[in-house]
Backbone bond lengths (Angstrom), bond angles and torsions (degrees), N, CA, C in turn:
res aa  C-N    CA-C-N  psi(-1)  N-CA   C-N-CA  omega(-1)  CA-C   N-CA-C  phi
1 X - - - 1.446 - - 1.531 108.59 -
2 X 1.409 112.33 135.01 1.476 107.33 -179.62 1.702 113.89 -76.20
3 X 1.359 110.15 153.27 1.310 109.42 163.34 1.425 125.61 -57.28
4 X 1.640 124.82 153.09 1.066 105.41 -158.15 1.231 90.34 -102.27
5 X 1.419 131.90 178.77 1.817 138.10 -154.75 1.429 93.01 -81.23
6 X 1.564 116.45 -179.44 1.140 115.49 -146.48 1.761 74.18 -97.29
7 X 1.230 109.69 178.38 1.759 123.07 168.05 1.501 115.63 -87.53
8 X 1.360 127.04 115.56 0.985 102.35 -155.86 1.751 119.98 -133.61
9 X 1.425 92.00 54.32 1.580 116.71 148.81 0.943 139.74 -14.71
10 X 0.986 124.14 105.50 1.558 141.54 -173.08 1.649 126.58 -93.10
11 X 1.024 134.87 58.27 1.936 124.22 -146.27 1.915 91.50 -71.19
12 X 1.342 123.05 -19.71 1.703 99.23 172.66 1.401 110.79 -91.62
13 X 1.139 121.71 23.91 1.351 112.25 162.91 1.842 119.52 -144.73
14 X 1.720 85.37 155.80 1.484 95.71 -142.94 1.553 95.73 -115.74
15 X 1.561 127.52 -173.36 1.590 129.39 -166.64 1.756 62.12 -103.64
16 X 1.665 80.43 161.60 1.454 113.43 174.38 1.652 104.42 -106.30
17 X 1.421 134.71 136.45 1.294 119.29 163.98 1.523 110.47 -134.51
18 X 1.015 101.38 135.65 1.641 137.38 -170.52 1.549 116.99 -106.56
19 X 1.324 134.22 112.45 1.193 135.98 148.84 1.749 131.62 -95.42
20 X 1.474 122.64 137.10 1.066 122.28 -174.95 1.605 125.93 -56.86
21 X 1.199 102.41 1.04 1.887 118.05 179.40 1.365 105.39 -130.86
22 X 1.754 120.93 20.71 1.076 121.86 146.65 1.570 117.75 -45.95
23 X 1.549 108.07 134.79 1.541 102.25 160.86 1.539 115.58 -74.51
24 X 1.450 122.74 -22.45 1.063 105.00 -169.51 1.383 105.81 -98.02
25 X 1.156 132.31 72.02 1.368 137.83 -151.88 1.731 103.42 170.05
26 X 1.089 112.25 74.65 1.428 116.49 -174.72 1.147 112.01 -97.48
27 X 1.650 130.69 172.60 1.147 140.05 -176.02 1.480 100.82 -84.75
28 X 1.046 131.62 139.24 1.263 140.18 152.75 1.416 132.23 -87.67
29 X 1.291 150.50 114.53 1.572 128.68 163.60 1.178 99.23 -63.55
30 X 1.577 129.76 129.55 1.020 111.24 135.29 1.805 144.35 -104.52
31 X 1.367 84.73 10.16 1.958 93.48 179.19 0.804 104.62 -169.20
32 X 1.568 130.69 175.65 1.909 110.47 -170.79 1.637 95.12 171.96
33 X 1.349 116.12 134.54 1.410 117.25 -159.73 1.387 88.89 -124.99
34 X 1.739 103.28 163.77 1.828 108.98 170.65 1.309 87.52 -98.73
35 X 1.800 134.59 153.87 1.485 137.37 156.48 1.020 97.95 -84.60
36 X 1.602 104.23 -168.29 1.207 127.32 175.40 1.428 114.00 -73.09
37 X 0.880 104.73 -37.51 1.729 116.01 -179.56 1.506 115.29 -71.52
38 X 1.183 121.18 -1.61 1.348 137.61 178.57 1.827 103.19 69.34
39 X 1.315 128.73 31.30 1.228 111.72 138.29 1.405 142.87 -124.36
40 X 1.054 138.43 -175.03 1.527 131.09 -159.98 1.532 110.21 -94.60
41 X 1.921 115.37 150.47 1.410 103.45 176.24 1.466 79.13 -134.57
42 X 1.247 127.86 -174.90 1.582 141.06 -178.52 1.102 107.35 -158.49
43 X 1.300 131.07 -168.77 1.549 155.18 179.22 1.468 89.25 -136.41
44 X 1.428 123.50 143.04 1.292 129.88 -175.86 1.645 99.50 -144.43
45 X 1.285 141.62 136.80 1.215 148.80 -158.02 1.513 113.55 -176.54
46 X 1.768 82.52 117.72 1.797 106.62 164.07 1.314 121.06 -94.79
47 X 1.710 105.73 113.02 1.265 95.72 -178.48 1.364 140.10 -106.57
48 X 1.584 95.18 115.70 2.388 96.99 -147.81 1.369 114.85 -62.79
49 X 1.388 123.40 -45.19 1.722 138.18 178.99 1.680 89.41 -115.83
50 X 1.585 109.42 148.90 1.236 130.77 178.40 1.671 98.94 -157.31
51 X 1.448 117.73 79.35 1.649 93.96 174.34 1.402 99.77 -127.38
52 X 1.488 92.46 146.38 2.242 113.87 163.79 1.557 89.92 -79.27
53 X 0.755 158.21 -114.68 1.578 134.30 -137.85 1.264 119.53 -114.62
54 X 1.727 109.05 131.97 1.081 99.89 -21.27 1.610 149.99 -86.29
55 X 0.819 163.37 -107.58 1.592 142.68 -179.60 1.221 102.56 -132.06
56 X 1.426 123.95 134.66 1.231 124.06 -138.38 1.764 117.08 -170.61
57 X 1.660 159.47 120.93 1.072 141.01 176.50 1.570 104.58 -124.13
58 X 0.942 144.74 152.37 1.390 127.43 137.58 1.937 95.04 -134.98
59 X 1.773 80.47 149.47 1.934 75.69 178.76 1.474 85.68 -165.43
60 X 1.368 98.78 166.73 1.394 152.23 169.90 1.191 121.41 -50.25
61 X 1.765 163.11 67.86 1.164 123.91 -160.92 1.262 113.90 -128.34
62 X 1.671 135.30 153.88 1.310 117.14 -171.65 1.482 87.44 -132.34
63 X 1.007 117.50 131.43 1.692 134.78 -177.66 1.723 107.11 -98.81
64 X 1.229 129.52 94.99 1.460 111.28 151.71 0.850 155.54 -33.55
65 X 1.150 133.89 117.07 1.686 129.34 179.39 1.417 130.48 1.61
66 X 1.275 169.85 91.48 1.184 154.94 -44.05 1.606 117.59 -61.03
67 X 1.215 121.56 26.88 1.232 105.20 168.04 1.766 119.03 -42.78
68 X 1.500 105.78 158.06 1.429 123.01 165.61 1.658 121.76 -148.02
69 X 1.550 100.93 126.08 1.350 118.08 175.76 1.293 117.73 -99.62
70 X 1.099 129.34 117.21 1.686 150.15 172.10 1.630 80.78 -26.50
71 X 1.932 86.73 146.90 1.511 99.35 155.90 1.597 127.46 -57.49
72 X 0.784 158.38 177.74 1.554 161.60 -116.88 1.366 137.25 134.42
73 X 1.073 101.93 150.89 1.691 102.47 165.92 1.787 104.93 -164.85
74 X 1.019 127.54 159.92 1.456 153.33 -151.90 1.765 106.43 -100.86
75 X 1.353 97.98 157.46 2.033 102.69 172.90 1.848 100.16 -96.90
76 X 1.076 90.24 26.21 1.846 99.13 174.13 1.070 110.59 159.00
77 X 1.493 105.14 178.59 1.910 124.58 -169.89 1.437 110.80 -44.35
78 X 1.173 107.49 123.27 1.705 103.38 174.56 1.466 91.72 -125.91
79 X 1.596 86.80 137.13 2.054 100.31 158.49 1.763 114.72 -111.84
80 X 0.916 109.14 143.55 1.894 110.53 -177.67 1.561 92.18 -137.10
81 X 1.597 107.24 135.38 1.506 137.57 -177.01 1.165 104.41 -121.63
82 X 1.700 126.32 116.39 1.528 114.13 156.42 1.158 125.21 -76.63
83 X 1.457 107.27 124.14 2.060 92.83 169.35 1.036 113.71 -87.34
84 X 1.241 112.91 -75.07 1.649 111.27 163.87 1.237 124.86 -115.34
85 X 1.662 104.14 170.02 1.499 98.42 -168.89 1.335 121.69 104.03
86 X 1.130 111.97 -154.92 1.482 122.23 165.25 1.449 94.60 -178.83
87 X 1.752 88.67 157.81 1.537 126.81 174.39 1.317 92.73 -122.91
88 X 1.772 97.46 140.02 1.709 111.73 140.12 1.658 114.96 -103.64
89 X 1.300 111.44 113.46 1.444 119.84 155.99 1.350 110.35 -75.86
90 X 1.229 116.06 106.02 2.145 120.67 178.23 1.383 86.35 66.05
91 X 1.230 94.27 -119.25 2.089 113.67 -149.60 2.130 88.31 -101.19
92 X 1.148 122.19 5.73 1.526 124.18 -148.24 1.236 94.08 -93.92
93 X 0.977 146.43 142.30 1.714 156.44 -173.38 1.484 94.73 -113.78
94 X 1.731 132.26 107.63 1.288 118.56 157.20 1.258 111.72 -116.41
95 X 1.495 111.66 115.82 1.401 120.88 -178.46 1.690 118.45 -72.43
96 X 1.736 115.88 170.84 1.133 91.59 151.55 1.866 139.58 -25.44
97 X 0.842 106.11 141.88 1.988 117.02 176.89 1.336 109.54 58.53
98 X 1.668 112.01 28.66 1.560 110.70 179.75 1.729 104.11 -91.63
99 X 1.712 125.35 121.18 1.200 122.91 -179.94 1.733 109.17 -87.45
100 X 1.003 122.35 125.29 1.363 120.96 166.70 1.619 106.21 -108.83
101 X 1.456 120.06 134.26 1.504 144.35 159.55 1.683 117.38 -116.05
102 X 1.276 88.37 120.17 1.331 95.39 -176.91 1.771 102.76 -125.67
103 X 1.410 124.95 121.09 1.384 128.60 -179.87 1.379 91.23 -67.46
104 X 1.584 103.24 161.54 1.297 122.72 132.24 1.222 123.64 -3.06
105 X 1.386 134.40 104.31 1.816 132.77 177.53 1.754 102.92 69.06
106 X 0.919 120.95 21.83 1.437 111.90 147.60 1.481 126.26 -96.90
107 X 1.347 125.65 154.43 1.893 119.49 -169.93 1.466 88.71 -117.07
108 X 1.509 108.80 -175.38 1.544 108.47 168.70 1.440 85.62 175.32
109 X 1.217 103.32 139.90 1.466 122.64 -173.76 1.703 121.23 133.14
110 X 1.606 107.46 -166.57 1.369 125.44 12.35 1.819 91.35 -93.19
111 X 1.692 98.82 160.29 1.296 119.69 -170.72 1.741 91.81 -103.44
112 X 1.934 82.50 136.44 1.680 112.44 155.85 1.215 115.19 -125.84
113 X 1.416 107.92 169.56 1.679 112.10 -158.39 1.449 77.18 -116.66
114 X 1.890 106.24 147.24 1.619 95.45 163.62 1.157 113.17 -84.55
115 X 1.645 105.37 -151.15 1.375 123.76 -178.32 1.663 131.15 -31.72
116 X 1.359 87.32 -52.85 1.380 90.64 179.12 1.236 113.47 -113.81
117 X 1.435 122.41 9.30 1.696 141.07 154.41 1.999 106.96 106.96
118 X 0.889 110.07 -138.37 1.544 116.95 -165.80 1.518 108.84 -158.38
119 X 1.738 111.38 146.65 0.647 121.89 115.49 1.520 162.03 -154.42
120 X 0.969 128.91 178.99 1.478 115.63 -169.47 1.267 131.57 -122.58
121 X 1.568 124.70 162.60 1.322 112.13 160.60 1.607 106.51 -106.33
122 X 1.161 128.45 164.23 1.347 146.48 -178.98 1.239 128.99 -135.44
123 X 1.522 126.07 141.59 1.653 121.68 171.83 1.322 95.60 -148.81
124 X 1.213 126.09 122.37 1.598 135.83 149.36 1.530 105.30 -93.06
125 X 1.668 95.35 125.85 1.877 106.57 -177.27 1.633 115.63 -85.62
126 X 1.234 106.79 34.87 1.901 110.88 -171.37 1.617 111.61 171.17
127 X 1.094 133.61 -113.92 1.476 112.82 -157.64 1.708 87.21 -119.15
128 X 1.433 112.53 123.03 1.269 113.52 -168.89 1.452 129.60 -83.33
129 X 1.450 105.49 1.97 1.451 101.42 176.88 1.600 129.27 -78.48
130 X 0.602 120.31 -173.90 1.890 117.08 -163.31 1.777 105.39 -147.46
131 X 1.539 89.31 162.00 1.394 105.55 -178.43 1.174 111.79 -128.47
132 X 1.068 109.87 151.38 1.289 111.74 168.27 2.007 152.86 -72.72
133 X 1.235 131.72 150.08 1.263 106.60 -175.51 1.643 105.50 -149.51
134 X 1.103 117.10 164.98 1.639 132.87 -159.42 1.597 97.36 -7.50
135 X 1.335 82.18 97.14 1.735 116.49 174.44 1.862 95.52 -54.41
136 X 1.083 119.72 -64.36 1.183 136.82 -164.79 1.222 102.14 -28.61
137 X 1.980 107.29 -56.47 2.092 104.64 175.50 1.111 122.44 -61.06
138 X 1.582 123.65 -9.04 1.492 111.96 176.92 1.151 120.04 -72.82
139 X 1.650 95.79 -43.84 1.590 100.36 -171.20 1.353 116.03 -92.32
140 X 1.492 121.58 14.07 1.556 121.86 162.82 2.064 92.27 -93.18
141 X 0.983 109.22 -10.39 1.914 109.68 175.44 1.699 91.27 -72.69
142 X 1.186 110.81 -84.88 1.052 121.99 -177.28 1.638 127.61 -18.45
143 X 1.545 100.18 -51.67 1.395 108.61 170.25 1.254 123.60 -75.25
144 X 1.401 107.42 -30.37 1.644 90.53 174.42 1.600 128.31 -95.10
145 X 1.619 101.36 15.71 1.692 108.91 -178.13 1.924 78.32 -107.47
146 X 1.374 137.94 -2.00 1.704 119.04 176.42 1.934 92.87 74.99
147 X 1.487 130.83 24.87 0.972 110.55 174.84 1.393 117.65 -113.48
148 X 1.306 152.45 163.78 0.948 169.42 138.25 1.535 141.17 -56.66
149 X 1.048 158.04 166.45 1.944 134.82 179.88 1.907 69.66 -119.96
150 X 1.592 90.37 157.69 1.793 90.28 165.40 1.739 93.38 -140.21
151 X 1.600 109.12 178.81 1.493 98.19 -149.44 1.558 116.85 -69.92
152 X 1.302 110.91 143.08 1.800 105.46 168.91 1.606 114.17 -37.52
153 X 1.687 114.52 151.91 0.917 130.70 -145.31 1.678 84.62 -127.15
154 X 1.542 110.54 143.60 1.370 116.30 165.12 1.553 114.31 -50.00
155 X 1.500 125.46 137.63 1.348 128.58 -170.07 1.996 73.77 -140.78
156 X 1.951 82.36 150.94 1.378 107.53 174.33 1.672 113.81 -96.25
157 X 1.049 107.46 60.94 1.739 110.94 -157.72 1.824 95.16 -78.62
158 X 1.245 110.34 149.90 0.936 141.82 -176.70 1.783 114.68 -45.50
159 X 1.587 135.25 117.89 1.339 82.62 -167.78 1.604 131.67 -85.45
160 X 1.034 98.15 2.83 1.791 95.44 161.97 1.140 143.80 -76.32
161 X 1.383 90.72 23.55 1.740 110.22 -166.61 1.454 108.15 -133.96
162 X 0.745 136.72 137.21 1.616 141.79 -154.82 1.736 101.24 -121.62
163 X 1.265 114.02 124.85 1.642 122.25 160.76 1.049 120.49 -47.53
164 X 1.193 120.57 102.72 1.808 110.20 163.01 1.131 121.37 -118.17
165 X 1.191 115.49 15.22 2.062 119.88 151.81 1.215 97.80 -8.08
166 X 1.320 140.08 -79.64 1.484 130.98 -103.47 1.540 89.05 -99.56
167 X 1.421 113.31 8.96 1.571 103.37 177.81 1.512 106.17 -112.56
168 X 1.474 115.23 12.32 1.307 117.96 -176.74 2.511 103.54 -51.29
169 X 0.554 56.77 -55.40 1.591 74.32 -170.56 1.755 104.09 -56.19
170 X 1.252 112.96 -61.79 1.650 115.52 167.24 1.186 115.02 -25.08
171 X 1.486 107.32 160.06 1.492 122.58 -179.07 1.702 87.28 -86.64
172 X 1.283 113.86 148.35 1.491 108.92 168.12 1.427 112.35 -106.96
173 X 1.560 124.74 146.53 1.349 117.14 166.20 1.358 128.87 -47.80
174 X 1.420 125.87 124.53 1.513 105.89 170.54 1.728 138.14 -41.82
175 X 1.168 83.47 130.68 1.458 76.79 179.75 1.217 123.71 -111.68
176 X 1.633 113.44 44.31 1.506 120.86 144.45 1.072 123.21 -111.60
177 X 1.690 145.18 172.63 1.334 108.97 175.20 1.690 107.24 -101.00
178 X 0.814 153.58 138.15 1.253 170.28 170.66 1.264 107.86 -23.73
179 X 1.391 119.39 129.53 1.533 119.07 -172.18 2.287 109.08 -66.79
180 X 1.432 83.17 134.40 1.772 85.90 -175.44 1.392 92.57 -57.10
181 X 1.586 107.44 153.59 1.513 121.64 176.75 1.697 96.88 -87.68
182 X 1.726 130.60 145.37 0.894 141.38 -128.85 2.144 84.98 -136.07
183 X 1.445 110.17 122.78 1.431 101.77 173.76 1.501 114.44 -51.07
């Protein structure tokens, strides 16, 4: 039997604690569509842990009433918790206390908020930004709720962390490398 790893204790470092009526813990917009009905829904997100090393998110999020987020997937493990509410992932109904895990290079979506919208808790286990995938399902989402995306909104991002909103919509480079061609 192997030995088990060493213990690996830290005495200068301490738990972090976070409350949801922290001031330093603000709401964020982070995306926000016109409906059909001509008014606005967003994604709104508090974000409790934010660390570069190692790389790390967990947050807060409250989804509006039919909001929709492009299909996706993460630069690592993401977990999503409903509290309240509900999400549809695709055709998927996740009610309150529905856990979603998604590894590394998995997508899921695109996500709508129901009726009375969502919300969630979140943790990405590594660099939390995301990419995108078959653009095509968003914008058949989009079209058939009569909604629109309207422009990204200033976010207080971290500064070691770089915005990449504006590629939500882009085709993204693969990110495998392509099998060598074989004589």
């Amino acid at each position: 039997m192997a030995d088990p790893p060493p213990i690996p204790n830290r005495p200068d470092l301490a738990p972090t604690f976070r409350h949801l009526d922290d001031p330093d813990v603000p709401w964020q917009q982070c995306r926000r569509q016109r409906n059909a009905d001509g008014s606005e829904s967003s994604v709104w997100e508090k974000w409790l842990a934010f660390s570069a090393d190692p790389p790390y998110l967990s947050l807060y999020a409250r989804y509006d009433p039919g909001m929709i987020v492009r299909r996706h997937g993460h630069h690592s493990p993401h977990v999503v918790f409903v509290l309240e509410g509900e999400l549809w992932v695709d055709d998927r109904r996740c009610p309150a206390g529905t856990h979603i895990e998604l590894p590394h290079g998995a997508a899921f979506g695109p996500l709508r908020a129901g009726a009375d919208g969502a919300v969630l808790f979140e943790v990405m286990l590594g660099d939390p930004r995301s990419w995108g995938d078959q653009p095509e399902r968003f914008e058949a989402a989009l079209a058939a709720a009569g909604a629109t995306v309207l422009p990204d909104v200033e976010l207080d991002f971290p500064p070691w962390l770089a915005d990449l909103r504006d590629r939500w919509l882009a085709p993204d480079p693969p990110t495998h490398p392509a099998p060598e061609e074989t004589p």
